[in-house]
C-alpha positions as CSV (number, residue, x, y, z in Angstrom):
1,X,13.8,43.9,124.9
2,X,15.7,44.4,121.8
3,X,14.7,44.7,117.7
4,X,16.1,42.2,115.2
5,X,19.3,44.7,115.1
6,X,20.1,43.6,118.9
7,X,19.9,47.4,119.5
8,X,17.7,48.2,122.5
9,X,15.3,50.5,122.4
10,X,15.5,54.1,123.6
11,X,13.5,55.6,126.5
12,X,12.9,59.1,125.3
13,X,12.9,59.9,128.8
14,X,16.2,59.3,129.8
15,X,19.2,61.4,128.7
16,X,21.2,58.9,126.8
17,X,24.3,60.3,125.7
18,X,25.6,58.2,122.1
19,X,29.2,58.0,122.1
20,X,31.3,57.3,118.8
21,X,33.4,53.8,118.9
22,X,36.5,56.1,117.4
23,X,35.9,58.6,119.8
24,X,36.8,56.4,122.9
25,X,39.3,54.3,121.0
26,X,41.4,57.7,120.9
27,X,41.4,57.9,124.6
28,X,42.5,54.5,125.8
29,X,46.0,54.0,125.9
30,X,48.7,51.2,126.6
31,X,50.5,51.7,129.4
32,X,52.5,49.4,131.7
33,X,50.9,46.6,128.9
34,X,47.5,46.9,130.1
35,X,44.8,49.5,128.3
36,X,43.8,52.5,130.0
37,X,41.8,55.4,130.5
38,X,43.1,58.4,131.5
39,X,40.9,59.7,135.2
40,X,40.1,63.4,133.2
41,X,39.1,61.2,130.1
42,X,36.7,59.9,132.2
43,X,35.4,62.9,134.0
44,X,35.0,64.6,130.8
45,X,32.8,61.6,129.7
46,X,30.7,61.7,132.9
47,X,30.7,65.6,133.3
48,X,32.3,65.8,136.3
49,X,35.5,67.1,137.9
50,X,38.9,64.6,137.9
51,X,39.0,64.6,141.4
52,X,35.3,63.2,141.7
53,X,36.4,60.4,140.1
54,X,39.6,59.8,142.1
55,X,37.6,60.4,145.4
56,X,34.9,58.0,143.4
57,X,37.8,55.4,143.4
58,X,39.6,55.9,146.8
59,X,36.0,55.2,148.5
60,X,35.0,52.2,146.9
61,X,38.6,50.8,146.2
62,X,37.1,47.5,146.5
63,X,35.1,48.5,143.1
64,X,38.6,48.8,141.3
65,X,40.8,46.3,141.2
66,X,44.6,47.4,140.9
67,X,44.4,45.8,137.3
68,X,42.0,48.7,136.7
69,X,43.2,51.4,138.2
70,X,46.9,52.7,139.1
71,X,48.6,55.9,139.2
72,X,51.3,57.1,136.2
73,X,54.7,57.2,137.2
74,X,57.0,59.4,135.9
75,X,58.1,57.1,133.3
76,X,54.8,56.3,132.0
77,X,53.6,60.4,132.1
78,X,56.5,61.1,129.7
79,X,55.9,58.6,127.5
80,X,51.9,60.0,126.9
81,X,53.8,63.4,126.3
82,X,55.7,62.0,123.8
């Protein structure tokens, strides 16, 4: 259910974590024309380790399309760096 706000309520039970909008705008990024998040962006959002969230992907590939997920080339690193 939601309040007149179309803001659901909170279960005081769970631990919801409240993210800022311009916090997450600052880690997306354009690359290759498509928007992006970086994998460690990610893992620090979820608290876990980068490589959980590449092992994460390589097991259910089927989960992320290749329009959602790809690996940086060379190219692309250097212009993040930049």
């Amino acid at each position: 259910m939601s309040n007149e706000n179309n803001i659901a309520p909170i279960n005081e039970d769970l631990n919801v974590v409240k993210y800022e909008v311009e916090e997450i705008k600052q880690k997306i990024y354009t690359i290759r024309g498509k928007q992006v998040m970086l994998d460690r962006d990610l893992a620090m959002e979820f608290e876990v380790e980068t490589k959980r969230i590449n092992e994460s992907v390589k097991r259910n590939s089927k989960r992320f399309p290749e329009e959602f997920c790809f690996q940086l080339n060379e190219k692309d690193f250097d212009s993040l760096r930049s």
